[in-house]
C-alpha positions in Angstrom: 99.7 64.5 44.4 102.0 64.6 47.5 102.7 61.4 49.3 103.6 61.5 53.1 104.7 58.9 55.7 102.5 58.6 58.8 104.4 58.9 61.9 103.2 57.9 65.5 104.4 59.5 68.3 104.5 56.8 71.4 104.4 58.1 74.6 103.4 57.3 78.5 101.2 60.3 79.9 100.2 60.6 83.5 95.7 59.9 83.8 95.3 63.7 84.5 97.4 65.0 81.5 95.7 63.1 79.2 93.1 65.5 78.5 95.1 68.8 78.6 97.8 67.7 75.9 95.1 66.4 73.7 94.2 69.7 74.2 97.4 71.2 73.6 97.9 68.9 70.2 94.9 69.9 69.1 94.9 73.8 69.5 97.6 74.2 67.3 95.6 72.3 64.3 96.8 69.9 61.8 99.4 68.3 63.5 98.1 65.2 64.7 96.0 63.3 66.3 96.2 61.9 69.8 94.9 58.9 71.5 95.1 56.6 74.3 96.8 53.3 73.4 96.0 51.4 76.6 94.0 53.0 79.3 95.6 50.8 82.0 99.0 51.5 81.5 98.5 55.2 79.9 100.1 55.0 76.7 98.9 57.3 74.4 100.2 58.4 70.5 99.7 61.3 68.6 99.4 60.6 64.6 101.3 63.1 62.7 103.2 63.1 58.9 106.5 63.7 58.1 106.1 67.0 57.6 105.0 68.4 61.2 106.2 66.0 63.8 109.0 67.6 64.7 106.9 70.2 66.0 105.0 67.7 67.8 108.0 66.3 69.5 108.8 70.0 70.5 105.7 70.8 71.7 105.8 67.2 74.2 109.3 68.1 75.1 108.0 71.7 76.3 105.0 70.0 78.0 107.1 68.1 79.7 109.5 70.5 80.5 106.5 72.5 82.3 105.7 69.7 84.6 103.2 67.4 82.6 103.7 63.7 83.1 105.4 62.5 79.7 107.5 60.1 79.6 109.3 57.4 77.4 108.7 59.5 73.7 109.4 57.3 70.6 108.6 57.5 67.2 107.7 54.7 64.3 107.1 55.7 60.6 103.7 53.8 59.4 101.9 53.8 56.2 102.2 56.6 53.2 99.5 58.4 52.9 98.4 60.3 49.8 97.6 64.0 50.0 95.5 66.2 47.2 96.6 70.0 47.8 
């Protein structure tokens, strides 16, 4: 059994991204999960392991790059999570 760290991936995202990075995230599969934090002030956070979130942070960093409304990225290590391959 493998044992990873959760990492959450803080970030502010302008209201009309929102939907198209979640889409973005989630095209490429298995490397997180996003969701809005607080609707009011637009802070989202994509879920992710050890493993992978570095391409996350790539993939924000290019979205951003593009134009898309991301600002303020930050990361935190969370709980270990156990993974059966």
């Amino acid at each position: 059994m493998n044992v990873q760290r959760t990492v959450r991936i803080r970030f502010s995202c302008a209201p009309e991204d929102i939907v198209y990075i979640n889409g973005v995230i989630d095209s490429y599969g298995n490397l997180g999960l996003m969701r809005t934090l607080d609707k009011k002030g637009y802070n989202c956070a994509v879920y992710s392991t050890e493993g992978v979130y570095k391409t996350v942070l790539l993939i924000l960093e290019a979205l951003r790059e593009e134009g898309a409304g991301i600002g303020d990225i930050e990361t935190e290590t969370t709980e270990s999570v156990e993974i059966q391959l």
